[in-house]
Each structure stands twice: as C-alpha cells, then as structure tokens.
VMD Tcl script that draws the C-alpha trace (Angstrom):
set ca {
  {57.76 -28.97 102.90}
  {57.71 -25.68 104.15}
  {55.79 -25.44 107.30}
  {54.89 -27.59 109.62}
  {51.65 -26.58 111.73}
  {51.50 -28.25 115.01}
  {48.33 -28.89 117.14}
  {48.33 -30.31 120.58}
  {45.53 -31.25 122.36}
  {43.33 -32.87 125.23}
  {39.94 -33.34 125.45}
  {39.61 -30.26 123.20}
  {36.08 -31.25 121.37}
  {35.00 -28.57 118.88}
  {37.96 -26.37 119.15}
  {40.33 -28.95 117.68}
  {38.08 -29.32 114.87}
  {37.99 -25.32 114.08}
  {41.41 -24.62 114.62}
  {42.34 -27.70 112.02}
  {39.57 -26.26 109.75}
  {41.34 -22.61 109.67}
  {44.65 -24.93 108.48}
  {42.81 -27.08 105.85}
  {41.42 -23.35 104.65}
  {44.78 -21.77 103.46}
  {45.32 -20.78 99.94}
  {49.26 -22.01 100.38}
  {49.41 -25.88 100.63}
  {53.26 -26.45 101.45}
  {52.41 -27.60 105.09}
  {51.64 -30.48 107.39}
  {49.60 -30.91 110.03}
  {51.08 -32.64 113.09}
  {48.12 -33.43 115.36}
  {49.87 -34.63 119.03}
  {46.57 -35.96 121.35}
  {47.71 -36.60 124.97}
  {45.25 -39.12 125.44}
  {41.90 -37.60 124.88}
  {38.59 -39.18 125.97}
  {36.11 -36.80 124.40}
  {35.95 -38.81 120.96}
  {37.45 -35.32 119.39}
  {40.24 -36.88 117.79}
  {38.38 -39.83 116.99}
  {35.37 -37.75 115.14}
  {38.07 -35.57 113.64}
  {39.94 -38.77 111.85}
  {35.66 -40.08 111.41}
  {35.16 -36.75 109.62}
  {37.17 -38.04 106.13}
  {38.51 -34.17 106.04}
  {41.82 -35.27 106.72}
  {44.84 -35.04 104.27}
  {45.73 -38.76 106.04}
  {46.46 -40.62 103.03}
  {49.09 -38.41 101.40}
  {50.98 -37.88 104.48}
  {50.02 -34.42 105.18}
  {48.46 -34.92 108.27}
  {49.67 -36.92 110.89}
  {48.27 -37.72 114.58}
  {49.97 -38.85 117.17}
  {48.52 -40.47 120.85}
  {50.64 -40.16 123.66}
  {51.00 -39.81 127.40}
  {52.44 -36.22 128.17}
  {53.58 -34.22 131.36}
  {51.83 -30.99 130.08}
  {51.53 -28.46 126.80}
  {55.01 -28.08 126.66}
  {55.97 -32.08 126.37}
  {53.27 -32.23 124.29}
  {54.99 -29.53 122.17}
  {58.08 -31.04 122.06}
  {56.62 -34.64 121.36}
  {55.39 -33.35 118.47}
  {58.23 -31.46 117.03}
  {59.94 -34.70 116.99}
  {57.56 -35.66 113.96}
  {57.76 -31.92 112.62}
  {59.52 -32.15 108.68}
  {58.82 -28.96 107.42}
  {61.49 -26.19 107.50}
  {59.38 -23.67 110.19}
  {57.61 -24.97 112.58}
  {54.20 -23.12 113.99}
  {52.74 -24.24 117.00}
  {48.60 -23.13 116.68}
  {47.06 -23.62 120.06}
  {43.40 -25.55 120.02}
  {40.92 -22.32 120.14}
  {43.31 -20.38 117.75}
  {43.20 -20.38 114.13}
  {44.56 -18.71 111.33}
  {43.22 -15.33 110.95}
  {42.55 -15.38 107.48}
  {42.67 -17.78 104.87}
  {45.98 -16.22 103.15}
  {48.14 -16.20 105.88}
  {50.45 -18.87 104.93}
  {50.48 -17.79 101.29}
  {52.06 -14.12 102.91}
  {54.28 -15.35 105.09}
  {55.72 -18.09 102.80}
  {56.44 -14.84 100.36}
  {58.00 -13.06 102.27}
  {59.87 -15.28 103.52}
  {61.38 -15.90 100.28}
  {61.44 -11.90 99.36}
  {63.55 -11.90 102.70}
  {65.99 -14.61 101.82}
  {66.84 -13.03 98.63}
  {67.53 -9.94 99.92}
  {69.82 -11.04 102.14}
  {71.58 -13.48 99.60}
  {71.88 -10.31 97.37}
  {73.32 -8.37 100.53}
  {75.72 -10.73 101.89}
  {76.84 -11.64 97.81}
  {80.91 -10.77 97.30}
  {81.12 -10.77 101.14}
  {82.04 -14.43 101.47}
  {83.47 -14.96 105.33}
  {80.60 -12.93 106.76}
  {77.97 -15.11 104.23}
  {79.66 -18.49 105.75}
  {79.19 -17.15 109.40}
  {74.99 -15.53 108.67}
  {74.04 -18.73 106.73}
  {74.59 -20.38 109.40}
  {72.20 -18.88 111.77}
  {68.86 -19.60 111.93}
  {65.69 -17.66 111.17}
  {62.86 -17.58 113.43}
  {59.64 -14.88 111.71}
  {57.43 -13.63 113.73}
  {54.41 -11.66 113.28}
  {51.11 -10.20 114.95}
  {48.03 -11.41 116.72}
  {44.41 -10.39 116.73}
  {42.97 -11.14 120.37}
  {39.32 -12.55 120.07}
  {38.78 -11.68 123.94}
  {39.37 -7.91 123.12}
  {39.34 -7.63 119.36}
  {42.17 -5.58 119.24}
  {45.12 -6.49 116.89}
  {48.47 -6.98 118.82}
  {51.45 -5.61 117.19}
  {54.71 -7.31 117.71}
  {57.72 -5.50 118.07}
  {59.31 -5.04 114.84}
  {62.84 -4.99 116.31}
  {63.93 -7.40 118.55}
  {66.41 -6.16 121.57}
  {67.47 -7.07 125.18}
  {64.11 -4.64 126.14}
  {62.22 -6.26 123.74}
  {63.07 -9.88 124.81}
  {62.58 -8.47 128.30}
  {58.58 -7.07 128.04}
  {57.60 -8.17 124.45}
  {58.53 -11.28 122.81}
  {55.49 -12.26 120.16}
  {53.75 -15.10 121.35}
  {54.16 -18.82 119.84}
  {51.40 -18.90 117.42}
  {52.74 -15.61 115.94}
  {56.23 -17.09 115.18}
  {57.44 -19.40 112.73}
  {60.66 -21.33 114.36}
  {63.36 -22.52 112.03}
  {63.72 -26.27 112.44}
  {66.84 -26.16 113.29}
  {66.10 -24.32 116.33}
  {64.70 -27.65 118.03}
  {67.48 -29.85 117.13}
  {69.86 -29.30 120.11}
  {66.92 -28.46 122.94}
  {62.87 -28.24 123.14}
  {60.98 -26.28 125.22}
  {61.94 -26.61 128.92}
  {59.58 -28.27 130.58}
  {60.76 -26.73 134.25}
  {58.65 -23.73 133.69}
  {55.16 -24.28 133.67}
  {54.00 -21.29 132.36}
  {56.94 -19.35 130.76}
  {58.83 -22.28 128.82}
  {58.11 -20.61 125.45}
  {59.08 -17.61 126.71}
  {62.31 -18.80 127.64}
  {62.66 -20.71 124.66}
  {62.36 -17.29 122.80}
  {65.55 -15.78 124.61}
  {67.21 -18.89 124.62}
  {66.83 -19.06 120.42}
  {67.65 -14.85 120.60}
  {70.59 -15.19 123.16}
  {72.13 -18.29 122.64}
  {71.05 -19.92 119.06}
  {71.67 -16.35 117.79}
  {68.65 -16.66 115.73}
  {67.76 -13.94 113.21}
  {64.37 -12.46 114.58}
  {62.75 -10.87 111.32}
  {59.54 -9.46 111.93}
  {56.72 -10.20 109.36}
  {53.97 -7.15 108.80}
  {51.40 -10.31 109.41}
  {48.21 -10.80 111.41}
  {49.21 -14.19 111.79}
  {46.50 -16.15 114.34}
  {43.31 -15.26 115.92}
  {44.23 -15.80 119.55}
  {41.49 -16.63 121.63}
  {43.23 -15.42 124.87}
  {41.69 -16.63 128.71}
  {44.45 -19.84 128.40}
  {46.40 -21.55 130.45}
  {49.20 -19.40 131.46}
  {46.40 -16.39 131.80}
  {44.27 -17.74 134.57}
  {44.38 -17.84 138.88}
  {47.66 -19.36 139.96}
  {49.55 -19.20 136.84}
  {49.49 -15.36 136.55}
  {51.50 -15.29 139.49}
  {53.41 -18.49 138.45}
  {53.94 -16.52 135.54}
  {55.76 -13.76 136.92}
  {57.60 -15.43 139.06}
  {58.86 -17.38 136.00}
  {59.70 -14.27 134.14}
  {62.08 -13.07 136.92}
  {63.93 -16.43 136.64}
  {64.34 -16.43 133.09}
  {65.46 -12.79 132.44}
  {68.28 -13.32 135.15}
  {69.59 -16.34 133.56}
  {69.77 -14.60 130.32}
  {70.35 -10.85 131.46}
  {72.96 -9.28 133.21}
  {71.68 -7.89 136.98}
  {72.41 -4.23 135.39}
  {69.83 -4.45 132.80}
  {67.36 -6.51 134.55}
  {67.30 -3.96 137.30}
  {67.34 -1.03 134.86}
  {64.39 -2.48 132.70}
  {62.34 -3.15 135.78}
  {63.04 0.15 136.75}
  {61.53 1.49 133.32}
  {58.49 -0.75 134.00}
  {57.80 1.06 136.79}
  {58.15 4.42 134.95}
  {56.66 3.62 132.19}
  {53.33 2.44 134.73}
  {53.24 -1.49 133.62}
  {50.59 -2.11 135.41}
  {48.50 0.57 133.89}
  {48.83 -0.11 130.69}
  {48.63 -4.04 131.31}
  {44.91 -3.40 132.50}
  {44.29 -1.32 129.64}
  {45.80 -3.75 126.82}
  {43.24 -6.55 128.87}
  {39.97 -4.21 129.29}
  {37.83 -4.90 125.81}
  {36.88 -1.30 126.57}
  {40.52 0.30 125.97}
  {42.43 -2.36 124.13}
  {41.69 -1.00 120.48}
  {43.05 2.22 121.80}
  {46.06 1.13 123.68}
  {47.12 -1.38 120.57}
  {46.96 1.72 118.20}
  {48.98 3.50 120.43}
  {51.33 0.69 120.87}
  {51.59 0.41 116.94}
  {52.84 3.92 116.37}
  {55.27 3.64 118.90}
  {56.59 1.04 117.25}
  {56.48 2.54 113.93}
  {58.26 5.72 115.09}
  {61.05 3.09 116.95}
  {61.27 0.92 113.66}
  {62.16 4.53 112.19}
  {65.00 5.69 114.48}
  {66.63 1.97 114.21}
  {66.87 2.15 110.43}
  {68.11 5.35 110.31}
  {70.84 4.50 112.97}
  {71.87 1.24 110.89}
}
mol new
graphics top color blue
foreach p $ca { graphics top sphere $p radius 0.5 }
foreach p [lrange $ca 0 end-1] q [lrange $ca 1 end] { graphics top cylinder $p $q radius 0.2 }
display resetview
C-alpha cells in the first residue's frame, strides 16, 4: 500500500462525506482510508458507513471511534492504524483537487526514487547513509476562500522552515517519520508546524518538492480564527527557538520586517489581491529554484 489518507473528524456532517468522496474519486487506487471519529453525535459517521460507498469489506477503509484531546491526538491516533508507506492527513472540508492527484504524485514519486538510485549507484557508503533517510513530498494548495493557488517553496532551507513550510494536506510524510514521535500535542495550534522542523532538523528528512496542486484547502480553520491567531504566533516563536540558533531567528525576523510581513500577509488573505500576490510569489520562487541549481 502506498498511501495512506487520513481523515479525522467531529461532528463534521456533510464535509466528511465530500472530503471522503474526493478520495473514493482518484484514478490511483494504492491507498487506504483511515477514518479516526472522536466521538461524533451528528450521525455523520454513522450515514457515511449507512451510505454502502465504503471500501469496508476489503480493508481499504477503516474507521475508528475514540475519545481524543484535540486534532492533533486525533492525528496521531490515527497514524497508529496508518499501513501505507506516506501518510496524508486531508482535513474534513478539504479534498483532493482533482481526481488525478494521487496517480501524479505516486509517479513521481517513483521517477524520483530512480533518479536518485541511479545517482547514488557506484557510490556505496554515501547510498548506505541517504537510504536511510526518509522522504517526506510536498506539494501546493489551491485556497477555496481566495481561489488563488499557493505555491510551496520548492527548496526547503532554515528561511524556508522559518516563514514557509507547506501545510499538512500538501505533504506526503514517510511512515517512518511517525515511528519514534507524533505530533506534539503541547502546541495547540502549531504542532504540525513543529512537526515539520522537527522531521527537517532532526529526522533529516529529504524534503522533495512535487510540481502538484495537491488539496483544495478550504481555509477559515481552526488555527486561523480569534484566539488562535495569536496562539499561533506565539507558538511560532517557541518553536523556531528550539530549532534555530538566536542568530538566525533574530536575523530572519529582522527580514520579516523588511520584507513588510504584514503587508503581504493581508494581501495573500484579501480574495481581492491573492491571485496577484500568489503569482508573484510563484516567480520568485522559480527565479530562487534557478540560482540553487545552478549553485549545486
């Protein structure tokens, strides 16, 4: 089994159903569906097993009821019954953004590993050490509150882990990268944030970028709203300093301020300028992508 698609939820109603609709839809069948309720009473999950649309008796799709402490137990609950090798986690709301996408990815996913096979062939002591790491692919988002595509960065560095990891439902996680330590439930807004830099910094996962629109977000969640914006970046000041040296942190947040974060936060939100900021964003990163491999 290649990927494992994971789907938590409470009290969800229609939105499960559509965002388990936009899995059942892909052209690629290697997956699963790991369904983890936390005790909804809505009759969703109920109506959902009702519904007969279910891969249930083949083992495809598996749902699971338990008491949780939030998203991220619920996450990490789940993973627990994950056997695929990646692991996506595809919030209720969000769905795949077209019906191919796990036909790409799995592609080039496999164009990528044979590359790198090729590369590393004759080179035996460096092979041992890279096959050892794992992979985590990440791709891009299309925001349903804006409509503009987000572009991930296509190169992953301390800047980039510091103002622009992809989010969760753009990245498919190696397995492996769950074995030793979940999400960490201590941060209620950023934990898959940190998990990112923990699987960068301390896993030493390879970050490959994947030219994929992987998810329709729908945006306006949980960590976006009142109280958890500023919980939010309160978070992200922890995080970065237990992963970042005070030079860098203070040196990044010091191009943030340049660079007019704010600004271009508001514009990347505003339906109205979006579109344009994202282009912008996009050849940015082309012209970055660029310089890197010409530095390599």
């Amino acid at each position: 089994m290649t990927f494992s698609i994971i789907v938590v939820c409470l009290n969800e109603g229609e939105k499960l159903h559509k965002t388990v609709k936009s899995i059942l839809d892909q052209t690629e069948d290697d997956y699963e569906i790991i369904v983890k309720d936390g005790g909804s009473t809505d009759g969703s999950v109920e109506e959902l097993i009702a519904s007969g649309k279910l891969p249930m008796k083949s083992g495809r799709c598996r749902i699971y009821q338990e008491k949780d402490s939030g998203i991220y137990d619920s996450m990490n609950q789940a993973v627990k019954h994950a056997s695929g090798e990646y692991i996506l986690f595809l919030n209720c709301g969000d769905y795949f953004y077209q019906e191919d996408v796990l036909f790409k990815v799995k592609r080039l996913i496999e164009e990528y590993k044979c590359k790198a096979e090729k590369s590393l062939h004759g080179r035996k002591a460096e092979a041992e050490r890279d096959v050892s790491r794992p992979l985590l692919f990440y791709g891009n988002i299309r925001e349903r509150m804006t409509g503009a595509l987000v572009q991930s960065n296509p190169r992953m560095d301390d800047f980039g882990c510091y103002r622009n990891v992809p989010c969760h439902q753009a990245c498919f996680y190696d397995r492996k990268l769950f074995a030793s330590r979940g999400f960490d439930t201590g941060y209620l807004v950023r934990a898959d944030y940190e998990h990112f830099l923990w699987c960068f910094y301390k896993a030493r996962a390879h970050t490959v970028y994947l030219p994929v629109t992987v998810a329709s977000y729908e945006g306006g969640g949980f960590s976006e709203t009142g109280e958890n914006i500023r919980i939010s970046a309160k978070e992200h000041r922890q995080i970065v300093r237990k992963y970042m040296p005070a030079s860098k942190v203070t040196k990044y947040r010091l191009l943030m301020m340049i660079t007019l974060a704010p600004v271009r936060t508001y514009l990347a939100r505003s339906p109205v300028t979006a579109g344009m900021y994202q282009t912008c964003k996009r050849k940015v990163y082309e012209v970055y992508r660029r310089i890197s491999g010409k530095k390599r």
